[in-house]
C-alpha positions as semicolon CSV with decimal commas, in nm:
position;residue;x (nm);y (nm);z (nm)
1;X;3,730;-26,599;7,601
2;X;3,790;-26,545;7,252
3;X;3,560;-26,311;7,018
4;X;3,538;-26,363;6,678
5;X;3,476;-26,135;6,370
6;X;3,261;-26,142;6,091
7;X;3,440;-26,342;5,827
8;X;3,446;-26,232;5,497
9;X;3,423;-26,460;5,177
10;X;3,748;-26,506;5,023
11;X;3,682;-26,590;4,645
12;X;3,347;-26,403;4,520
13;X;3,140;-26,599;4,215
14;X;3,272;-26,749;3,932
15;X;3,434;-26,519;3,590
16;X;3,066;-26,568;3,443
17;X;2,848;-26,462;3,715
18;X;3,106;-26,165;3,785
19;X;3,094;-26,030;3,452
20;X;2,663;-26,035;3,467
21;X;2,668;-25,859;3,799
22;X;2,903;-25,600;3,704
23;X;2,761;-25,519;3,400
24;X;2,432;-25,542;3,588
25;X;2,545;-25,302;3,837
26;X;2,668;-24,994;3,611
27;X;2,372;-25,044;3,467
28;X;2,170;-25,004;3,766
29;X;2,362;-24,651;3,867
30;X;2,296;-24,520;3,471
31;X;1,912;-24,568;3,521
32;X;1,920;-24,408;3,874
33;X;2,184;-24,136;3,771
34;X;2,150;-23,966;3,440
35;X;2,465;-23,761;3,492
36;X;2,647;-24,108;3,604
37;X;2,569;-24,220;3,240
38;X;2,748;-23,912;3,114
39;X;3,061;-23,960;3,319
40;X;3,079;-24,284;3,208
41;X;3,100;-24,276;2,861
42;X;3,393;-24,014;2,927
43;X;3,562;-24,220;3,129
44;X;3,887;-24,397;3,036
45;X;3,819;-24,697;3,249
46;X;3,563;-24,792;3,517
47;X;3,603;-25,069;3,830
48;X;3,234;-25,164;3,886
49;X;3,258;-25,358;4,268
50;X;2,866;-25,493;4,276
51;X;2,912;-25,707;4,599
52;X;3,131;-25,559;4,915
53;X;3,087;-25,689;5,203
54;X;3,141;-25,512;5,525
55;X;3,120;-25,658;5,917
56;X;3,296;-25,646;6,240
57;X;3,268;-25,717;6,597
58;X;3,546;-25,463;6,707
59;X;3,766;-25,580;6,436
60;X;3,628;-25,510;6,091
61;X;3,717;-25,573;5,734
62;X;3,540;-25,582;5,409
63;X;3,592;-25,732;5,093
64;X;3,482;-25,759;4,696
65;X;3,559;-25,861;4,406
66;X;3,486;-25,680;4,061
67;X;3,620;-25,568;3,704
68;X;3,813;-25,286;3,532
69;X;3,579;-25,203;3,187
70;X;3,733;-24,993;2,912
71;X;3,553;-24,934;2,622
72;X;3,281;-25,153;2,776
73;X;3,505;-25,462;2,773
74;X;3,587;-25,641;3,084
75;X;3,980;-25,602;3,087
76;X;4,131;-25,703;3,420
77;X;3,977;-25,828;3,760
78;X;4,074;-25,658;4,131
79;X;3,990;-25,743;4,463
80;X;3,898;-25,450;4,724
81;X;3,995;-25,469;5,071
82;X;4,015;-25,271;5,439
83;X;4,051;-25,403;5,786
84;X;3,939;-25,143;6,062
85;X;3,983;-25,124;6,453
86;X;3,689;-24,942;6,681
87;X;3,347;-24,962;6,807
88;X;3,168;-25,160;6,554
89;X;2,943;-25,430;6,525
90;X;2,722;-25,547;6,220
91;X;2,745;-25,590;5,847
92;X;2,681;-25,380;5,493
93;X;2,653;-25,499;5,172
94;X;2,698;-25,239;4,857
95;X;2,838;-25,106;4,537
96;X;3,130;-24,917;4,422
97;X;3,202;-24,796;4,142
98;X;3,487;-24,639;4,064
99;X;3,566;-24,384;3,671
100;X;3,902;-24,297;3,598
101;X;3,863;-24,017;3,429
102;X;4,175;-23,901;3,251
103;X;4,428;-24,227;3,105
104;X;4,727;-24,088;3,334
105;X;4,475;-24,193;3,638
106;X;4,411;-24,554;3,469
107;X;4,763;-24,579;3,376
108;X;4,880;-24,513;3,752
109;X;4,609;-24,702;3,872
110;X;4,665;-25,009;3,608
111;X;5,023;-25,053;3,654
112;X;5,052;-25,037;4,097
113;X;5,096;-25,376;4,211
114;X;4,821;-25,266;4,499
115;X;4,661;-24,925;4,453
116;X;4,587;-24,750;4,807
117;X;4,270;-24,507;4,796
118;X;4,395;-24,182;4,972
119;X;4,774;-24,309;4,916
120;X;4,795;-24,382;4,534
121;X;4,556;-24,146;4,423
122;X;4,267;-23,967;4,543
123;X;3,906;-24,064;4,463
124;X;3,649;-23,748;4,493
125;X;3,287;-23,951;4,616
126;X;3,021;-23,824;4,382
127;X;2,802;-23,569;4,453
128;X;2,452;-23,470;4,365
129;X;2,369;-23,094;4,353
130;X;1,984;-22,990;4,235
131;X;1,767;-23,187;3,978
132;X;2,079;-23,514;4,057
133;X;2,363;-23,336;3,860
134;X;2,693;-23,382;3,985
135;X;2,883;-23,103;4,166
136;X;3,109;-22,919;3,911
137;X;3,407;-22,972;4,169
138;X;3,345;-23,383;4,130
139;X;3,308;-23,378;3,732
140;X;3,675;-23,255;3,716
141;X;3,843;-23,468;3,949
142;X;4,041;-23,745;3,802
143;X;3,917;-24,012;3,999
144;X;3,531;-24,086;4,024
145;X;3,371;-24,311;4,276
146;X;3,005;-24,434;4,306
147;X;2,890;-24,595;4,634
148;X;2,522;-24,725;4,630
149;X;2,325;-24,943;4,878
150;X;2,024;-25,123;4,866
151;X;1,853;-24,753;4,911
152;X;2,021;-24,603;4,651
153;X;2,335;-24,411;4,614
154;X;2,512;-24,305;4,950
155;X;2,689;-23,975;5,019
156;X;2,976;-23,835;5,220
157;X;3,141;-24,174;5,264
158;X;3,554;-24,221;5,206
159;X;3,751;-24,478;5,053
160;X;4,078;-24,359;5,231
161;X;4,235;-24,639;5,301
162;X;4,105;-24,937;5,069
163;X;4,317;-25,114;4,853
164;X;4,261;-25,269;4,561
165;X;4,493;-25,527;4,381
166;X;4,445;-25,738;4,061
167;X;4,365;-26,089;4,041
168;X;4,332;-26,394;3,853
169;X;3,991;-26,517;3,805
């Protein structure tokens, strides 16, 4: 008997309707996160993923598509991507989004043929302290990440192990 996965879509929408969701989507974490807003116009370079998709039936995976912004311009395109082994079953749709902080960071992450969260660089996951600032430990990290659901932002998650390449689109 053979079991199946969850498959994952391979190509995401078209350059158009990537562009509108991404912008869409950083827009949506500035008006829930004040202090996101401020990170972001520090940042060097952001990767806004608005769709990934997760699933697995004992095998997992989960895939996106999105776009590298610097100076608010969509420069480049990436795909994200993990596979996973374990008790699982079900599916998750959210957001990531992802401020390089310093330009050594963008640079290293830029010019990788396929950049490895946990492996190429570390990303510190954002978090809130009282009245929704971000921890003091998170603001001076290089790497920035933003992971948000259809309830809101989402805490004490990891990215270990994604990678994230460039494509054509």
């Amino acid at each position: 008997m053979v079991i199946s996965c969850l498959t994952l879509p391979v190509v995401a929408s078209s350059k158009a309707e990537l562009n509108a969701t991404v912008k869409e989507t950083l827009s949506g974490l500035y008006d829930e996160s004040p202090a996101a807003r401020t990170l972001g116009k520090e940042a060097k370079g952001i990767l806004v993923f608005p769709k990934i998709i997760k699933g697995g039936l004992f095998v997992g995976g989960e895939y996106g598509e999105g776009a590298l912004l610097i100076n608010q311009q969509v420069v480049d395109y990436y795909n994200t991507a993990s596979a996973s082994v374990g008790l699982q079953l079900g599916a998750q749709v959210r957001s990531q989004i992802v401020m390089f902080m310093t330009h050594e960071a963008l640079e290293t992450f830029r010019n990788s043929k396929g950049w490895e969260a946990g492996v190429d660089g570390s990303i510190a996951i954002a978090e809130f302290g009282v009245g929704e600032t971000i921890a003091t430990n998170t603001v001076q990290e290089p790497i920035i990440a933003f992971i948000s659901d259809n309830k809101g932002l989402m805490y004490n998650l990891t990215l270990e192990g994604t990678k994230m390449t460039k494509i054509d689109k």
